[in-house]
Phi, psi and omega in degrees: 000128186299156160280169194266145210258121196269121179256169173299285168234133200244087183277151194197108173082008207285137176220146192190105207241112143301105194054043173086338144324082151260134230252335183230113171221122171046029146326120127280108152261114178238140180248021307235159176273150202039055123309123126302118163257140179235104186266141181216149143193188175285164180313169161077312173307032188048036179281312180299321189274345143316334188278304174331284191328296181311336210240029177054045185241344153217135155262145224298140150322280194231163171063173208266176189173102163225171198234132173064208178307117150015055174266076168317089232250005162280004208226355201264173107313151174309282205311318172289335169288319163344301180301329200270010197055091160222109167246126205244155182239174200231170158328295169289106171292138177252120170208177179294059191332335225228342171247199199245189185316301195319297186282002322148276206278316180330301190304335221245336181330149153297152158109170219262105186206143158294128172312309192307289162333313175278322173320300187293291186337151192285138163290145159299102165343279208312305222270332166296315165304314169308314174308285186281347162306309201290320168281341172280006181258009188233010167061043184207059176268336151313327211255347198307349192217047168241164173260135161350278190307338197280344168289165157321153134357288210279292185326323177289306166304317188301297167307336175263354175279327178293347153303322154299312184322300180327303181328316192062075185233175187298315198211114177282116175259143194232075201299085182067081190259312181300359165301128164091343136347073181302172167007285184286325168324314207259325187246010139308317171284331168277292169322311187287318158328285149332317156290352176280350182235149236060356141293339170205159175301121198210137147256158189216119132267152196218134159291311200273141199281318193299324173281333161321299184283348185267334195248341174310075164284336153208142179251116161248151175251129169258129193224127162057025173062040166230176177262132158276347243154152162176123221165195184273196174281306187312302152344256187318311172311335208255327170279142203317294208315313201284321177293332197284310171286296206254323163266010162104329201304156182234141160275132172285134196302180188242177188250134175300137172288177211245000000 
């Protein structure tokens, strides 16, 4: 008998309805470890509630949602699928506006701490080298002793996925990181993503097609909270189905007879 092909994450069969909405219908997902994955679809395709799902922040009707060896992440708490390392970044970047870079990813550290505590407490070798390993993969090893509020935008996304870094965690959701991004930012934010993978594990949801193709090795599209598609970027660009839903294209009416 063959083995069952072991994923990072496994979604199977998933449904999920609000107030009669249903927003996940019969989701499959498979993942493999240290993937990059690039999720796209139109508003409304369950990206975000896919995300929700994954990280216990609402949970599933029906079906399966495991994390690793068979970790059952529906049996779970927010705060425990975390501990198991999953760290998800949101739209909005969130970070401490009123401390410094520095201080910033120090809060983010593993292990059981307090905002005061970590602040006041003498920092630690280990925990300073960790501290600057994160900004130099995050490109604000310059920024380390400006506060948090005085960055840019794109700066700001940047420092809260090195908050996550801090985690050190297994498997990254990564919600819209190129919104509100200029140019140079949105394709900074695609290297560092990149540099990121086969060390952890990453979903990206995304709009802009053009940060798709710098980061895609494979894309799935989500439509009415199922996969529609999945496959490389021309692949999916290419498909009827994906031109109809998601890049706008229409069949053109046939002409009436006369």
């Amino acid at each position: 008998m063959r083995a069952r092909r072991e994923f990072v994450l496994l979604l199977e069969d998933v449904n999920k309805t609000f107030d009669g909405f249903r927003a996940i219908a019969n989701l499959t997902f498979y993942m493999d470890e240290g993937e990059l994955r690039v999720v796209i679809g139109p508003n409304g395709a369950g990206k975000s509630t896919m995300l929700d799902l994954i990280t216990g922040r609402t949970r599933p009707d029906s079906g399966k949602i495991e994390f690793g060896r068979d970790t059952d992440l529906t049996a779970l708490n927010e705060y425990e699928i975390n501990r198991l390392g999953i760290g998800r970044k949101f739209q909005t970047p969130s970070v401490y506006v009123d401390h410094t870079v520095f201080e910033n990813v120090l809060l983010s550290l593993r292990g059981p701490r307090g905002v005061f505590s970590s602040i006041f407490h003498r920092v630690t070798p280990a925990q300073r080298d960790r501290i600057y390993a994160v900004l130099s993969t995050i490109n604000l090893t310059d920024k380390a002793q400006r506060k948090a509020g005085a960055l840019s935008h794109g700066q700001k996304q940047w420092l809260e996925i090195g908050m996550l870094l801090a985690q050190d965690p297994r498997l990254l959701l990564v919600d819209e990181p190129a919104a509100g991004m200029t140019d140079e930012e949105t394709h900074k934010t695609g290297e560092l993503l990149l540099s990121l993978e086969g060390k952890h594990s990453i979903v990206v949801i995304e709009h802009d097609m053009a940060f798709v193709r710098q980061l895609a090795r494979k894309v799935t599209v989500l439509h009415q909270g199922t996969v529609l598609c999945e496959g490389t970027v021309d692949q999916v660009q290419n498909d009827e189905r994906v031109r109809e839903v998601y890049l706008g294209r229409k069949k053109e009416a046939k002409p009436k007879s006369p």
